[in-house]
N, C-alpha and C positions, 0 to 999 in steps of 0.2 A: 624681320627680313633676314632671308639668311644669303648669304652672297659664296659663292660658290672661286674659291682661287686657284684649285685640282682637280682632276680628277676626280681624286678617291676622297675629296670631301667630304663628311659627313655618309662616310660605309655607302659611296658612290648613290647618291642620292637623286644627284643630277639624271644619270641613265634612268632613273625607275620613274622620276619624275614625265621625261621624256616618253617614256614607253606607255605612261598612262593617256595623255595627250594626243599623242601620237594616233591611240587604238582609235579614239572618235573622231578621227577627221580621216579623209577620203584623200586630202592633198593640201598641204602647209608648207609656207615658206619659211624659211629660217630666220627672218624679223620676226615671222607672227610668233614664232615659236618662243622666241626670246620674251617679245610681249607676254603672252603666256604664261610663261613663267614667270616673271615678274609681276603679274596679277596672285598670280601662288606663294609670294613668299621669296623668290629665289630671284639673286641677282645673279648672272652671268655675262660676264662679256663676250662680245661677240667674236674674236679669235679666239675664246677656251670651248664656245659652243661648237665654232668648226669644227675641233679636235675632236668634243664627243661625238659628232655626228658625224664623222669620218670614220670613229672605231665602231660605232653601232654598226654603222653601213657596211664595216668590214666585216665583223661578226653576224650580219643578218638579222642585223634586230630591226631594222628600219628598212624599209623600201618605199615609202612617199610621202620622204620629207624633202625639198626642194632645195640644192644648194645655195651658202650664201653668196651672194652675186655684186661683185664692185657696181658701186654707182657708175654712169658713165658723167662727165661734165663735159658742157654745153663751152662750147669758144664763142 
């Protein structure tokens, strides 16, 4: 397992990971994506994923990955 603490972990491994992922689906949420990756080896948590996928998004590497999204809780 490799767990991912930065960005530039392992010569940014997280992004390439993502962008393989990424190519074969049509529309992914940012759980599944995490799931995902963590079927592959890589742990990330879910505020360093935001990160990357807010700088891919910035850069144009992504455009239909689904932000992550607060739970809402039931009163």
């Amino acid at each position: 397992m490799t767990v991912i603490n930065k960005l530039s972990d392992r010569d940014n491994l997280i992004f390439e990971a993502i962008k393989i992922i990424a190519v074969n689906t049509e529309s992914i949420s940012a759980k599944e994506l995490q799931w995902q990756l963590f079927q592959a080896g890589i742990m990330i948590k879910g505020s360093l994923l935001k990160q990357v996928l807010s700088v891919m998004k910035e850069n144009g590497d992504l455009t239909h990955v689904q932000p992550v999204q607060k739970e809402e809780t039931k009163a």
